[in-house]
C-alpha angles and dihedrals in degrees: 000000000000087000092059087047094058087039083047099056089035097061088040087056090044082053103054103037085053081048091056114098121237101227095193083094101051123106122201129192137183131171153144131218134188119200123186113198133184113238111262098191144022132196119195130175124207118181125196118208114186114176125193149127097266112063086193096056092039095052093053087049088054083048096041089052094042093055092045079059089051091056096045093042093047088044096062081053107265104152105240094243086065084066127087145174097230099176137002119178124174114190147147112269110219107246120211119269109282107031120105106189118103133245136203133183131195118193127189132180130192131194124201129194117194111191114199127189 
């Protein structure tokens, strides 16, 4: 009894010591790193909201003001196909109790990216 014991704790040291890493082949690396980079690219939204009694009318001011925002935006050198119509919506405001005139709006949102490289 006293022979398989000692054979016991033998084989459980020959075991650990097999179960142990060799760290000789271990690599470890840390680090830290900073990177400052110019912007390549920009997106901006502009909306025009124009309100009144003609939805007709209205509608030619919105157009009239949104291409008056082409022309500025092309002019400071965005390419046209980087502008874009993102939303229109046309619909009747709720006017408070009591009043009887109409009114229209007419809301129009644009949207530019400009890509630099």
């Amino acid at each position: 009894m006293k022979h398989i014991l000692v054979l016991l704790a033998f084989v459980t040291a020959i075991s650990i010591t097999n179960a142990q890493v060799d760290t000789r082949r271990t690599v470890s690396v840390e680090g830290e790193a900073e990177i400052f980079l110019t912007p390549d690219r920009a997106t901006v939204s502009i909306g025009v909201e124009t309100e009144g009694k003609d939805v007709v009318t209205i509608k030619k001011d919105n157009d009239r003001r949104v291409r008056a925002i082409f022309d500025a935006i092309k002019k400071i050198g965005i390419d046209q196909r980087d502008i874009m119509t993102s939303d229109l919506q046309i619909h009747p405001v709720q006017l408070e109790a009591g009043r009887t005139s109409r009114v229209d709006q007419v809301s129009d949102a644009q949207r530019c990216d400009d890509h630099r490289s």
